[in-house]
C-alpha positions in Angstrom: -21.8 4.6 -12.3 -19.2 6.9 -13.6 -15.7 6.0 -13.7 -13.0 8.8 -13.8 -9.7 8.5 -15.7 -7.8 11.1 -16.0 -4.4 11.4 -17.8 -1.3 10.7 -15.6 -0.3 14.6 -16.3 -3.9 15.4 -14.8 -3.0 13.2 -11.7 0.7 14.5 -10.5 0.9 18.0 -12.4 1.1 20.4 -9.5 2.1 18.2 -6.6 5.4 18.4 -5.2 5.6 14.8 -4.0 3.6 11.8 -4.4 6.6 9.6 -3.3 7.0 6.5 -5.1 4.6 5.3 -7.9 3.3 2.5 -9.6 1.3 2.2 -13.1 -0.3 -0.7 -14.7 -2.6 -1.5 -17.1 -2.8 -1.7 -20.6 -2.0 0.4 -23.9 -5.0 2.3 -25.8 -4.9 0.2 -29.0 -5.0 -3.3 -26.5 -1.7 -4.6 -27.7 0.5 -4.3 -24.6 0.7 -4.7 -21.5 2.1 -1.8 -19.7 4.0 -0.6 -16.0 5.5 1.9 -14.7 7.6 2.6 -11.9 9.4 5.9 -10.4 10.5 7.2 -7.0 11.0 10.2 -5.8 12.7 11.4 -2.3 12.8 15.0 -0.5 16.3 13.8 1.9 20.1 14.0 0.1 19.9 10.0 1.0 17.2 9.4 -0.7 18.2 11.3 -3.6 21.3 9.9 -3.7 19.9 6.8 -6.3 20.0 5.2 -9.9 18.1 2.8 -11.4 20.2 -0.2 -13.1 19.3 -2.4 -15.8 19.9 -5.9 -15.2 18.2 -7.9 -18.3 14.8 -7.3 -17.5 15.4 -6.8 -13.6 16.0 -3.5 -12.4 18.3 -2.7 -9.2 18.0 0.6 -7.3 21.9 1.5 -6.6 23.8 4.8 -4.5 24.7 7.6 -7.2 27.8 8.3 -4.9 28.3 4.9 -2.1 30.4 7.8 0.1 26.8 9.7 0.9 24.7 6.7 1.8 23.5 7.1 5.4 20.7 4.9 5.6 21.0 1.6 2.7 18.0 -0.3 4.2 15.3 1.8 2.9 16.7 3.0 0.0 18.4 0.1 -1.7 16.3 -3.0 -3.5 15.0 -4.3 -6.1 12.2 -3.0 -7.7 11.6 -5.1 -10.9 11.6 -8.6 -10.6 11.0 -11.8 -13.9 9.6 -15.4 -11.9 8.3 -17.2 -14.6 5.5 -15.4 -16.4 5.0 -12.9 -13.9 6.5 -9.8 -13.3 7.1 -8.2 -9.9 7.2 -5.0 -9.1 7.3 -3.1 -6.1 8.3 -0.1 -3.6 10.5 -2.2 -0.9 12.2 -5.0 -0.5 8.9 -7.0 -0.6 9.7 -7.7 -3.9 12.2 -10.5 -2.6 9.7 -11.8 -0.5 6.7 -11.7 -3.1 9.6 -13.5 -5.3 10.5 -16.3 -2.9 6.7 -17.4 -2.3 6.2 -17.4 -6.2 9.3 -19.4 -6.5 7.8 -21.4 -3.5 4.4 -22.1 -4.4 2.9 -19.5 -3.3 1.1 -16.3 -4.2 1.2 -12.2 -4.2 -1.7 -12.2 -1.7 0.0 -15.0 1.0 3.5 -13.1 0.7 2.6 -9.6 1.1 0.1 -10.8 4.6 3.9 -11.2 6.0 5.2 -7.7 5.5 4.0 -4.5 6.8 4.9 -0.9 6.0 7.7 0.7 6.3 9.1 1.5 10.1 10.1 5.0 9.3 8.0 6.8 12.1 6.2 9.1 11.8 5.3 8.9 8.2 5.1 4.8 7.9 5.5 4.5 4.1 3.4 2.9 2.7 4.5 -0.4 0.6 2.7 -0.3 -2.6 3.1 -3.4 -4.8 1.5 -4.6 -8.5 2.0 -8.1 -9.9 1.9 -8.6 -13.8 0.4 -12.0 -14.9 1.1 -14.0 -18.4 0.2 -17.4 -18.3 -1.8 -17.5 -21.2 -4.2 -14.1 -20.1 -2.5 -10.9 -18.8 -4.3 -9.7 -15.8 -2.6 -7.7 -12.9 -2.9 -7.3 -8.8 -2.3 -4.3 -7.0 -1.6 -3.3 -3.0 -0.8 -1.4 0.1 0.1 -2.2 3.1 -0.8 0.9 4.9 -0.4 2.0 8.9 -4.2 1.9 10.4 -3.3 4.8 12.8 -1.0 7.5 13.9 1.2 5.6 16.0 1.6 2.5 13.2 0.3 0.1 15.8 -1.4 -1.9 13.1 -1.9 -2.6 10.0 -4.1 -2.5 6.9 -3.7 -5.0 4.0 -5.7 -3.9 1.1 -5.6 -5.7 -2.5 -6.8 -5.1 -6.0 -7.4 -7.7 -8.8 -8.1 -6.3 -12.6 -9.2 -7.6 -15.9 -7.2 -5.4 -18.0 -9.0 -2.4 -20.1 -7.6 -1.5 -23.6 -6.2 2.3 -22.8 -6.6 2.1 -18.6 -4.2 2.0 -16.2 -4.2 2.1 -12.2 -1.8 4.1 -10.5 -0.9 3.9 -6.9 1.8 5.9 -5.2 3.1 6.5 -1.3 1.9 9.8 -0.5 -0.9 12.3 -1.4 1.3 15.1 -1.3 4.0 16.7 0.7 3.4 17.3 4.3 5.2 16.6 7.8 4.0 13.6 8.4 3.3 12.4 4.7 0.3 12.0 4.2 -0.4 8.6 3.1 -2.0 7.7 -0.2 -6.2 7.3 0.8 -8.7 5.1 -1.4 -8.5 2.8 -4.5 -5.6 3.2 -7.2 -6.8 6.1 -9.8 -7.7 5.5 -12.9 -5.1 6.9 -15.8 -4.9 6.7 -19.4 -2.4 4.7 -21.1 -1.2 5.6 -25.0 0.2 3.5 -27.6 3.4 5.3 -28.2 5.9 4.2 -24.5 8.0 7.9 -25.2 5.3 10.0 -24.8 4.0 7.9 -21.6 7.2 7.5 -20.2 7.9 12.0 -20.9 4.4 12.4 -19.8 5.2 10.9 -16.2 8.8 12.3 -16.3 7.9 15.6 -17.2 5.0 15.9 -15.1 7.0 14.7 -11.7 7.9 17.5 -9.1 11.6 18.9 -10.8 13.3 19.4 -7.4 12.7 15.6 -6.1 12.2 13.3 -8.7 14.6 10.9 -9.1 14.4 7.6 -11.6 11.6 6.2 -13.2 11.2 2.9 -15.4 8.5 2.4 -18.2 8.0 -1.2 -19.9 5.5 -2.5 -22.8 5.4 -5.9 -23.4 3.8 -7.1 -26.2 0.9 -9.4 -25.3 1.0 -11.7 -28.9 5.2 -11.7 -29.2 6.2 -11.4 -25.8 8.7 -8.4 -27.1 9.9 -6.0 -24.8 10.4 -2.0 -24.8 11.7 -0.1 -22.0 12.6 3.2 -21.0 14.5 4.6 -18.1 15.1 8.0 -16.8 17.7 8.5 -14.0 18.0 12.4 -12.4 21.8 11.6 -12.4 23.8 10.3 -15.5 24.3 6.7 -15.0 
């Protein structure tokens, strides 16, 4: 069988909008673990947005509160610490993926209650990815996805990996642009994943259509110390 990884410039260089994206995996020398997280948006709403730091939580804000039209959509939480996992996500599932953990529960059970977005007619996808620490690091990936045109049902489809030194999985909204959107088809692609975060993290941000990316988060975490690195990139100062 032969197994395709590309880099991450291979996968977006090009394509004027994959949406929102999520990367994770594991550096090339097998040290860290490794996510990534951007969004994009083609709408003045939806580029109207900056990603905060909170500690190790990350908050999606309005650049200017006076142009938001539409909050619900545009507004959560991406990035989310319960215990030794890390949450991170495309919606506002990441509260609900956070309450079951907190609750007893899992990724899997909380993500069975949500659905895709209801923003007819493209029904955005909700991608998700789950980071796990107690005592191995493996990772969980998924998409709740519309089965049809008229988003009268829907799919749940979810990925658990054994991480590989130097792969990553990458799984974003949208294929490309289009009206409707066409939503992202098949299993997350495979990526390579460096040693060095700054030239991952410019890789991605360089790489991302100019005229509607927007933020993007990259985080390492060291697998033996537990230590931390992080970069973010917003469109508009912060």
């Amino acid at each position: 069988m032969t197994y395709q990884t590309l880099s991450v410039k291979e996968r977006i260089e090009g394509n004027p909008y994959v949406g929102r994206g999520i990367i994770i995996g594991k550096s090339e020398d097998g040290k860290k673990a490794v996510f990534a997280y951007f969004i994009m948006g083609r709408s003045e709403n939806s580029r109207n947005r900056v990603f905060v730091e909170n500690g190790e939580e990350i908050t999606i804000y309005p650049y200017d509160p006076s142009k938001v039209e539409d909050p619900s959509l545009i507004i959560y939480s991406p990035i989310k610490v319960v215990g030794s996992d890390v949450i991170v996500t495309n919606g506002d599932q990441t509260d609900t993926v956070e309450e079951f953990l907190k609750n007893g529960g899992d990724f899997r059970g909380a993500l069975r209650t949500r659905a895709f977005e209801p923003d007819a007619p493209n029904f955005t996808p909700r991608i998700s990815g789950i980071l796990h620490f107690d005592g191995k690091f493996s990772y969980e990936m998924s998409i709740l996805k519309s089965g049809d045109e008229k988003g009268s049902v829907c799919n749940r489809y979810f990925y658990e990996y054994e991480p590989i030194a130097g792969l990553g999985h990458f799984i974003h909204t949208y294929v490309t642009d289009g009206n409707p959107l066409p939503t992202f088809v098949g299993e997350p692609e495979r990526v390579k994943i460096p040693n060095d975060i700054d030239a991952f993290a410019s890789e991605i941000w360089t790489n991302l259509d100019n005229n509607n990316k927007i933020a993007m988060h990259v985080r390492f975490i060291d697998l033996d110390s537990g230590e931390v690195e992080s970069v973010t990139y917003n469109v508009h100062e912060v």
